[in-house]
mmJSON file of the N, C-alpha and C atoms, coordinates in Angstrom:
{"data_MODEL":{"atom_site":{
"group_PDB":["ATOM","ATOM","ATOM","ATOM","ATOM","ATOM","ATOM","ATOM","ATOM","ATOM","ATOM","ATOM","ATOM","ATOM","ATOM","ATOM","ATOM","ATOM","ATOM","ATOM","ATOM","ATOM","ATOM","ATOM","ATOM","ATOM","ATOM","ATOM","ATOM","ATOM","ATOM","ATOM","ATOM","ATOM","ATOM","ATOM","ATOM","ATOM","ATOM","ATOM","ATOM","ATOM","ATOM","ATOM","ATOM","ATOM","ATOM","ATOM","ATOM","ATOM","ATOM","ATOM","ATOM","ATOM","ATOM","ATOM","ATOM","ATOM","ATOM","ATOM","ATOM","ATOM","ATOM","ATOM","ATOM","ATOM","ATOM","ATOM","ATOM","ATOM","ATOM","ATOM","ATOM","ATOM","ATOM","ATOM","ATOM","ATOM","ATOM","ATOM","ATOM","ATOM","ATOM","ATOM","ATOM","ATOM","ATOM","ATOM","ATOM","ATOM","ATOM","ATOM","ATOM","ATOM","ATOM","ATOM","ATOM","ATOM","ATOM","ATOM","ATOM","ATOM","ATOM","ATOM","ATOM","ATOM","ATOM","ATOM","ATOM","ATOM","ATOM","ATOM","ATOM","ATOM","ATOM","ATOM","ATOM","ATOM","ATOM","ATOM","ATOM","ATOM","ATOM","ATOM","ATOM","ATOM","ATOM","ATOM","ATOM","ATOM","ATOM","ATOM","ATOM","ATOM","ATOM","ATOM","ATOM","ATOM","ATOM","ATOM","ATOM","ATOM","ATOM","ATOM","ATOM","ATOM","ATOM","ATOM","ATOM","ATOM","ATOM","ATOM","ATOM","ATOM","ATOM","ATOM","ATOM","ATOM","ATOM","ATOM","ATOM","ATOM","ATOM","ATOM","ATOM"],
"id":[1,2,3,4,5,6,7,8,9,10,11,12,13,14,15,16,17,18,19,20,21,22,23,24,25,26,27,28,29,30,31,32,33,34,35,36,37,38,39,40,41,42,43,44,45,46,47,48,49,50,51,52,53,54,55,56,57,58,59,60,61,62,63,64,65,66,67,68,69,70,71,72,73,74,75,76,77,78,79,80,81,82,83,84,85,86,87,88,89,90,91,92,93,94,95,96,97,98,99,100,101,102,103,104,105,106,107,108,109,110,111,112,113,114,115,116,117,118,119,120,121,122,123,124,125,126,127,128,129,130,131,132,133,134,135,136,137,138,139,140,141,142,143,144,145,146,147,148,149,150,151,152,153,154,155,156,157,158,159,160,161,162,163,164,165],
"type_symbol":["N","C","C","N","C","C","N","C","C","N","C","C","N","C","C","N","C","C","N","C","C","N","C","C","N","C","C","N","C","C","N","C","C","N","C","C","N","C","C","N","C","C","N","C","C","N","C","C","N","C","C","N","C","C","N","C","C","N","C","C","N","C","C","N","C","C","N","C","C","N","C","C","N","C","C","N","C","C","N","C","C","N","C","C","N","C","C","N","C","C","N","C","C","N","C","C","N","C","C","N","C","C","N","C","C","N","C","C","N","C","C","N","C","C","N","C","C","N","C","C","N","C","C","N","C","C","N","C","C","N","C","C","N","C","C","N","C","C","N","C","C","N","C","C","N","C","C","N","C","C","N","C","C","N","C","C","N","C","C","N","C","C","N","C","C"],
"label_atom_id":["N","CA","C","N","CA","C","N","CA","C","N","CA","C","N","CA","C","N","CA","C","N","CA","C","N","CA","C","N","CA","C","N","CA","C","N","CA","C","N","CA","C","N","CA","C","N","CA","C","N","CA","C","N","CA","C","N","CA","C","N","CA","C","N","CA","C","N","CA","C","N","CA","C","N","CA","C","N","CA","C","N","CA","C","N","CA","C","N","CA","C","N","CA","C","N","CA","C","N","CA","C","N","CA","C","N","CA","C","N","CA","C","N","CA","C","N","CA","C","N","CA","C","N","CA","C","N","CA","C","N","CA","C","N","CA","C","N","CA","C","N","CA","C","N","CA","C","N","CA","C","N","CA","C","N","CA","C","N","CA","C","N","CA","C","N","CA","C","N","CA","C","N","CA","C","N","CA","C","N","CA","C","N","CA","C","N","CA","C","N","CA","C"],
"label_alt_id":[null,null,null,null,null,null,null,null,null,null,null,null,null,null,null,null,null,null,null,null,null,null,null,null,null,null,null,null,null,null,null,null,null,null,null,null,null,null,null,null,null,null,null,null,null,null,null,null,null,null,null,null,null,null,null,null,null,null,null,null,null,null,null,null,null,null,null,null,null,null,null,null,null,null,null,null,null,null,null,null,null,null,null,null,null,null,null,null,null,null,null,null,null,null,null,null,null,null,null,null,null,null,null,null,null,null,null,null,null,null,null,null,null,null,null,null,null,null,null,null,null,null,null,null,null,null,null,null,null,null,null,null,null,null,null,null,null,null,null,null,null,null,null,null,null,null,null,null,null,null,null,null,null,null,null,null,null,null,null,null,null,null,null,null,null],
"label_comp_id":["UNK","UNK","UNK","UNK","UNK","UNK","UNK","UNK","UNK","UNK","UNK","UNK","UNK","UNK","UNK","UNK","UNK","UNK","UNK","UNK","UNK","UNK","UNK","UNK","UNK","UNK","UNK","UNK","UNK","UNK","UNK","UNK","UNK","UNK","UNK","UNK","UNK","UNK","UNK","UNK","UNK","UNK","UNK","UNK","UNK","UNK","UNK","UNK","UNK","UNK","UNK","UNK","UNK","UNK","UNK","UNK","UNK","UNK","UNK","UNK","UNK","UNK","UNK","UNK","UNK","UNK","UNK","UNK","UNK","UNK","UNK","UNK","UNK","UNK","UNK","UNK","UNK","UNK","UNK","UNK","UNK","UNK","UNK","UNK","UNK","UNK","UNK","UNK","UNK","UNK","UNK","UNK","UNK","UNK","UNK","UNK","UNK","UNK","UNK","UNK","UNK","UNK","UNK","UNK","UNK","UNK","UNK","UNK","UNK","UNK","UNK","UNK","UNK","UNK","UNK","UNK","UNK","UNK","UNK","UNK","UNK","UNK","UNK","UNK","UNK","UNK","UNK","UNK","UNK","UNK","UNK","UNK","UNK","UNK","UNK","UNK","UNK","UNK","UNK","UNK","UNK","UNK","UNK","UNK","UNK","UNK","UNK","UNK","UNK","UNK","UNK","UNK","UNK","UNK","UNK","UNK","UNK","UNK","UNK","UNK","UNK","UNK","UNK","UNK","UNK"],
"label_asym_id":["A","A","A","A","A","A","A","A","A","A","A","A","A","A","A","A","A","A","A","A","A","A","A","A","A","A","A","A","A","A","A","A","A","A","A","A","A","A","A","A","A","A","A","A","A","A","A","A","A","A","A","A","A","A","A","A","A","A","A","A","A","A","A","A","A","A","A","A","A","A","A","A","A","A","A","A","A","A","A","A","A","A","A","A","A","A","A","A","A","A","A","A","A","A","A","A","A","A","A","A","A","A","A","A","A","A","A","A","A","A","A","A","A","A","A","A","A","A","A","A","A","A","A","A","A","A","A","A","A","A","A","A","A","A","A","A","A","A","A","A","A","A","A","A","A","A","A","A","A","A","A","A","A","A","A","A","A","A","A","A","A","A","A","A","A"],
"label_entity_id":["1","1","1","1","1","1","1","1","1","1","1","1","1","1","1","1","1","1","1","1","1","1","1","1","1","1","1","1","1","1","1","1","1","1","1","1","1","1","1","1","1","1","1","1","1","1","1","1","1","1","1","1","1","1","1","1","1","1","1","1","1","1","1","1","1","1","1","1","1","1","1","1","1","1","1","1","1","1","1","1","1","1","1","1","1","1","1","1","1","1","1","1","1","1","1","1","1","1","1","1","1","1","1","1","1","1","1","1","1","1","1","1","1","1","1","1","1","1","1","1","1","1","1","1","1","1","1","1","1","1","1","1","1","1","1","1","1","1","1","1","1","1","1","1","1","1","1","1","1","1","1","1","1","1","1","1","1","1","1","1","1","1","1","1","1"],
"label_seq_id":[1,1,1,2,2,2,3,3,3,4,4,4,5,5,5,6,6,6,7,7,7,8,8,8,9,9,9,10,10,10,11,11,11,12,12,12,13,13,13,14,14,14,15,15,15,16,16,16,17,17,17,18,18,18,19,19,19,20,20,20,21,21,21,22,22,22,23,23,23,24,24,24,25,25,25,26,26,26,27,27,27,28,28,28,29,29,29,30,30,30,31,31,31,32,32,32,33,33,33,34,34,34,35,35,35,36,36,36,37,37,37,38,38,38,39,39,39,40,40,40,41,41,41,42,42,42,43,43,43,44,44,44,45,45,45,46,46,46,47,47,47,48,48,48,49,49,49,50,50,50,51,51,51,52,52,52,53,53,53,54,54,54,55,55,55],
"pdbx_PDB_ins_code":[null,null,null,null,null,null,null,null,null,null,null,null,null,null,null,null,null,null,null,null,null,null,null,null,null,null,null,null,null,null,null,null,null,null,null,null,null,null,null,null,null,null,null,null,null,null,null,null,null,null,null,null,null,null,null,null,null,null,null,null,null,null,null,null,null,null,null,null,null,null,null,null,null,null,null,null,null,null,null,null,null,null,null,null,null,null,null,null,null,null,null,null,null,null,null,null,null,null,null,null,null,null,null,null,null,null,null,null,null,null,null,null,null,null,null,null,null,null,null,null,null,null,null,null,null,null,null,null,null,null,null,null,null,null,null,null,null,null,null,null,null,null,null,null,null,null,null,null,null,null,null,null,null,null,null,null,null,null,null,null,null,null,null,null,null],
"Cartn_x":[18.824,18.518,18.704,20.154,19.696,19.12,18.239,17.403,16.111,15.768,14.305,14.654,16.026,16.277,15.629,16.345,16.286,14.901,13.922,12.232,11.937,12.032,11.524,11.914,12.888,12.722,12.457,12.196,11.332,9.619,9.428,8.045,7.336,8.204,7.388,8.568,9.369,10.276,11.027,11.042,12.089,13.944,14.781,15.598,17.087,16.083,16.859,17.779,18.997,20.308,20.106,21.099,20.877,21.332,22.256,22.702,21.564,20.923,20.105,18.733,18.55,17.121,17.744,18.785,19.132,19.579,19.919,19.745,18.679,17.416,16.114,15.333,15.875,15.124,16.081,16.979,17.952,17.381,17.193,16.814,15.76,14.796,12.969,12.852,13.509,12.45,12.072,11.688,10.752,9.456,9.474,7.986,6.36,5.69,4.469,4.526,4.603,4.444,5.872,7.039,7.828,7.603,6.935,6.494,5.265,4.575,3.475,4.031,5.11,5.966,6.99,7.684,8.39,7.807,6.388,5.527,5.016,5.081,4.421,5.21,6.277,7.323,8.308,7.775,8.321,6.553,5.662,4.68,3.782,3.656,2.798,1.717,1.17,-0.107,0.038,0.028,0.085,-1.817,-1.791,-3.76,-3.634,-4.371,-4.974,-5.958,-5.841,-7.042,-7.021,-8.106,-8.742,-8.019,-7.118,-7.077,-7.883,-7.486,-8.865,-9.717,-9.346,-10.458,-10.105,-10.709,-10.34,-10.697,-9.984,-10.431,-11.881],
"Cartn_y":[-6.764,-7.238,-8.746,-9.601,-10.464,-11.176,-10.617,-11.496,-11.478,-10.19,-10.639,-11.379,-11.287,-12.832,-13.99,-14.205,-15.57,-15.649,-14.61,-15.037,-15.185,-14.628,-14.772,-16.049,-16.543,-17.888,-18.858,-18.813,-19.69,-19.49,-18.573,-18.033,-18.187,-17.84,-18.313,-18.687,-19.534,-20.099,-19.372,-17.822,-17.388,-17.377,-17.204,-18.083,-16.866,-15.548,-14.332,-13.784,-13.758,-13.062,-11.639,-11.573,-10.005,-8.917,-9.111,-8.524,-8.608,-9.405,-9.32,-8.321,-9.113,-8.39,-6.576,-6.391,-4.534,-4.49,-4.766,-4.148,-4.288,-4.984,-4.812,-3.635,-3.605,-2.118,-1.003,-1.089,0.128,0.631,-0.341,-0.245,-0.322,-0.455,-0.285,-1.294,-2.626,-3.466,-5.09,-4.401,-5.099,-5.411,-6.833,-7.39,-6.999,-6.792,-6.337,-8.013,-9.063,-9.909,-10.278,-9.989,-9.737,-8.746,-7.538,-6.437,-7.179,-7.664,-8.158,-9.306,-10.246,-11.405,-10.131,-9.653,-8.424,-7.609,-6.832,-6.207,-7.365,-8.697,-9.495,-9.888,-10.09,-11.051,-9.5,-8.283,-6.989,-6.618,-7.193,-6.844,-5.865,-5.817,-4.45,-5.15,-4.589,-4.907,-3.718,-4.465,-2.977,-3.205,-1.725,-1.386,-0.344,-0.725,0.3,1.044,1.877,3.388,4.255,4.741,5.946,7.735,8.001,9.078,10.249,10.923,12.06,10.944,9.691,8.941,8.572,9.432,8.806,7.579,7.036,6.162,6.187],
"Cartn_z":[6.215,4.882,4.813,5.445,5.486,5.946,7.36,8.215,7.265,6.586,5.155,4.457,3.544,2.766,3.266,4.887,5.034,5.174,5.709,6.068,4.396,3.518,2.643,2.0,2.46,1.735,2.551,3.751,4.646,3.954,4.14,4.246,2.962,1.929,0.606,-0.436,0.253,-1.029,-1.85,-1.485,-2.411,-1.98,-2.899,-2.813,-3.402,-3.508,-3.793,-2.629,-2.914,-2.263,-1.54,-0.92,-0.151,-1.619,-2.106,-3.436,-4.742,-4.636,-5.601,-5.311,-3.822,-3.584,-3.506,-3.187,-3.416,-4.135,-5.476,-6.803,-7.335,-7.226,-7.611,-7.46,-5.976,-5.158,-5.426,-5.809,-6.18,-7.955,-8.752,-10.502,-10.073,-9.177,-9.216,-10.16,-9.817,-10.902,-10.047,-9.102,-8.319,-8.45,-8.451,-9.252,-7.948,-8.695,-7.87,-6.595,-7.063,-6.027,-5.123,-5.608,-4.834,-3.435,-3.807,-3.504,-1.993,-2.651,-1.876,-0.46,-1.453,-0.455,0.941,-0.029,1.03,2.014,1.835,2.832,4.05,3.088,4.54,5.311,4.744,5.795,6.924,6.196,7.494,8.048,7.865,8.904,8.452,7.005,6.486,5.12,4.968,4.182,3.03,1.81,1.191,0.549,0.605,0.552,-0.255,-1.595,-2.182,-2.155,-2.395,-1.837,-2.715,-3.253,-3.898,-3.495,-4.246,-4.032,-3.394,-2.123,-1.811,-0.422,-0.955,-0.145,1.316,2.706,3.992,4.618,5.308,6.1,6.878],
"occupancy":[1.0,1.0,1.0,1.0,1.0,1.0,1.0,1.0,1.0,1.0,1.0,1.0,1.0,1.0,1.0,1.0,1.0,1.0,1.0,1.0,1.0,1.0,1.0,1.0,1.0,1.0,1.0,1.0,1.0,1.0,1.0,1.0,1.0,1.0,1.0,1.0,1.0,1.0,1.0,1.0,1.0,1.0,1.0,1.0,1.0,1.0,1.0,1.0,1.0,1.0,1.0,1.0,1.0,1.0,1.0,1.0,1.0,1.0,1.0,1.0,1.0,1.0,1.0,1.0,1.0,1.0,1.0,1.0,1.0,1.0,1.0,1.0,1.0,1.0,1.0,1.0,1.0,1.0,1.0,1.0,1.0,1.0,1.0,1.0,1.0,1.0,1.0,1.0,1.0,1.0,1.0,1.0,1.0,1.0,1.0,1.0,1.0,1.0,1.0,1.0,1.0,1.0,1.0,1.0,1.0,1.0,1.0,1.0,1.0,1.0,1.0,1.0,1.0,1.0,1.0,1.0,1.0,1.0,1.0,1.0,1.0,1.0,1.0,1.0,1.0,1.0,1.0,1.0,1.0,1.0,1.0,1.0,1.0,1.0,1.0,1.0,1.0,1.0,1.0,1.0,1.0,1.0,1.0,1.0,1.0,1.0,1.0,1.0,1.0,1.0,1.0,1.0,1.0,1.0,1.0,1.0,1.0,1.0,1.0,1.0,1.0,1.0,1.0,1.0,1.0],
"B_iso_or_equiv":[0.0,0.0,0.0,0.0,0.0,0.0,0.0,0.0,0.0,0.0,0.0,0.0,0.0,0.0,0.0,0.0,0.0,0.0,0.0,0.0,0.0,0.0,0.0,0.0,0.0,0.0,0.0,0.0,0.0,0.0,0.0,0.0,0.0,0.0,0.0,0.0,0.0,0.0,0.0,0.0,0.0,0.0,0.0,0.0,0.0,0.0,0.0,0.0,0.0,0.0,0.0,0.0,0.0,0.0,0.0,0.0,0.0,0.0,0.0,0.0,0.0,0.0,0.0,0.0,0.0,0.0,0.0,0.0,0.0,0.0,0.0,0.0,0.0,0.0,0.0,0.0,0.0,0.0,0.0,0.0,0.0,0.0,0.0,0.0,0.0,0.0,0.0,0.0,0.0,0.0,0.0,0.0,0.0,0.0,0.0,0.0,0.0,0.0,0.0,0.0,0.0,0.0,0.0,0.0,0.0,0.0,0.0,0.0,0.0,0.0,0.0,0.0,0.0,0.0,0.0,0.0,0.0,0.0,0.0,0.0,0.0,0.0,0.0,0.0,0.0,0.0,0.0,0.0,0.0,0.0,0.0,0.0,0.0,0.0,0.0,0.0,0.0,0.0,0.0,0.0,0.0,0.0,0.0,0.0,0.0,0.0,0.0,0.0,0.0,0.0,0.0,0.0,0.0,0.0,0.0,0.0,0.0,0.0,0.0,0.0,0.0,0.0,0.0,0.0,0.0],
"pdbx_formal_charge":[null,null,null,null,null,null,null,null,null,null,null,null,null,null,null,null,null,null,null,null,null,null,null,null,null,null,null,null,null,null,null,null,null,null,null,null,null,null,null,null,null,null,null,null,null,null,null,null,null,null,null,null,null,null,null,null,null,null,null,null,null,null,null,null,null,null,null,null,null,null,null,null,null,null,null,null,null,null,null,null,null,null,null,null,null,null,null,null,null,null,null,null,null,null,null,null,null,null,null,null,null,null,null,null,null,null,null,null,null,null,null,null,null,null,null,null,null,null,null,null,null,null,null,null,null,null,null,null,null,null,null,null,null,null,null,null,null,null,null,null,null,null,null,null,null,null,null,null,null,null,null,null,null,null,null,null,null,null,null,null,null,null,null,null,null],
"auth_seq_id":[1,1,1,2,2,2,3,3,3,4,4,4,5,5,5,6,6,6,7,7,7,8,8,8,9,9,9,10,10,10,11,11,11,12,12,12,13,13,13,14,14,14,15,15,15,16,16,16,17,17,17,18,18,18,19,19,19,20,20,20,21,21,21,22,22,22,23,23,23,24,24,24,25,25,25,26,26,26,27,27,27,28,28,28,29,29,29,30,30,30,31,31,31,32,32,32,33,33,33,34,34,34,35,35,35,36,36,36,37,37,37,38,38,38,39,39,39,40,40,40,41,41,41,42,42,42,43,43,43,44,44,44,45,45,45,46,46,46,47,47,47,48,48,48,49,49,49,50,50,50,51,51,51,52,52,52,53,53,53,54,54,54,55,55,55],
"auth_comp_id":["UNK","UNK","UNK","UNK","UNK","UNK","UNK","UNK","UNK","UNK","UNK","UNK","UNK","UNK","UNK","UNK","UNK","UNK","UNK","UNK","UNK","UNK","UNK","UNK","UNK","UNK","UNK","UNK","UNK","UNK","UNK","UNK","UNK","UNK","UNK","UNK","UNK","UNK","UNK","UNK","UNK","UNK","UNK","UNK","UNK","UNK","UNK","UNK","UNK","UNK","UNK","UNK","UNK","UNK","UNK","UNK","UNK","UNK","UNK","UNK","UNK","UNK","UNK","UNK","UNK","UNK","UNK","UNK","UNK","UNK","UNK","UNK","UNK","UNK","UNK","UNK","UNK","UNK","UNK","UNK","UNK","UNK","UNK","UNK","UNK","UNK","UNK","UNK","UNK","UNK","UNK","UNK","UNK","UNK","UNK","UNK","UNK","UNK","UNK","UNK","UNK","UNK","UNK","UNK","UNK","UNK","UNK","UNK","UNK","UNK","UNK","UNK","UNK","UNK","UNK","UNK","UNK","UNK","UNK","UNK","UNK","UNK","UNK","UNK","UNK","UNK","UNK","UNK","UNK","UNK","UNK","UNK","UNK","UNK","UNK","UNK","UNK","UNK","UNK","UNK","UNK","UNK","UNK","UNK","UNK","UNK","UNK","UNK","UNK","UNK","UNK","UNK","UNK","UNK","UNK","UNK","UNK","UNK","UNK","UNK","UNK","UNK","UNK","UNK","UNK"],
"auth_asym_id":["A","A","A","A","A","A","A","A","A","A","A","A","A","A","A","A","A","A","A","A","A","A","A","A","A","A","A","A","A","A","A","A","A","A","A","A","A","A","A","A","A","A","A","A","A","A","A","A","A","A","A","A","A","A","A","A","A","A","A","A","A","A","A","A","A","A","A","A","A","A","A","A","A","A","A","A","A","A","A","A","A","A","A","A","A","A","A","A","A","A","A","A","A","A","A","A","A","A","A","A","A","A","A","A","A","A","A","A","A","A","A","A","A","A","A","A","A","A","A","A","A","A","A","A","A","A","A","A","A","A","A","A","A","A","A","A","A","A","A","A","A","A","A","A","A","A","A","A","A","A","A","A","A","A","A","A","A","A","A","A","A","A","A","A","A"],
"auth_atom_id":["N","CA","C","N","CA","C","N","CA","C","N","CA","C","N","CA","C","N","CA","C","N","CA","C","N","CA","C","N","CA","C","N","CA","C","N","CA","C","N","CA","C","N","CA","C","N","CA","C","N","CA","C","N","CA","C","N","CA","C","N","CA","C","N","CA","C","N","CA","C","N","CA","C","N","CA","C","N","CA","C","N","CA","C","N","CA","C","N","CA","C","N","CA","C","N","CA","C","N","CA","C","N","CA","C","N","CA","C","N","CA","C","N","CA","C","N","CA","C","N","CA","C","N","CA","C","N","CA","C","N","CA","C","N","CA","C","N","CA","C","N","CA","C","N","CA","C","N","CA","C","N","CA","C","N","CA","C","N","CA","C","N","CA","C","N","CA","C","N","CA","C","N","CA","C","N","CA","C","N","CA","C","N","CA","C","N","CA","C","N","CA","C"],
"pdbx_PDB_model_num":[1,1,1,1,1,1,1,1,1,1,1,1,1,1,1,1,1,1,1,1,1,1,1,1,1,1,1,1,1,1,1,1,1,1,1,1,1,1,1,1,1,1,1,1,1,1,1,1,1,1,1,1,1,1,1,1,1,1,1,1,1,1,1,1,1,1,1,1,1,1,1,1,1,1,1,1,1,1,1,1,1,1,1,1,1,1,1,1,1,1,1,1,1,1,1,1,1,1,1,1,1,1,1,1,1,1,1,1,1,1,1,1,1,1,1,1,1,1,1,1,1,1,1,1,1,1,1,1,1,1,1,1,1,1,1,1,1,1,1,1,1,1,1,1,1,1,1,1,1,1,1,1,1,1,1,1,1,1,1,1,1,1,1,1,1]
}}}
């Protein structure tokens, strides 16, 4: 957890604590672009898709 802290505030300036960023994710009130900054800096893409709908 704190090796994502520290990328995330290399990577896009955020400046959020190891304690903060897990009580966000613990109360689910994690912002959609937090969300977006966090998937990139662990290596994942988040992709929306159509229910029912395959690749």
């Amino acid at each position: 957890m704190s090796e994502v802290v520290r990328t995330l505030a290399v990577v896009h300036g955020r400046s959020a604590s190891v304690p903060n960023l897990s009580d966000k994710l613990k109360r689910g009130t994690l912002r959609y672009s937090e969300a977006i900054e966090l998937a990139d800096v662990l290596g994942y893409d988040i992709i929306w898709q159509k229910r029912g709908m395959a690749h």
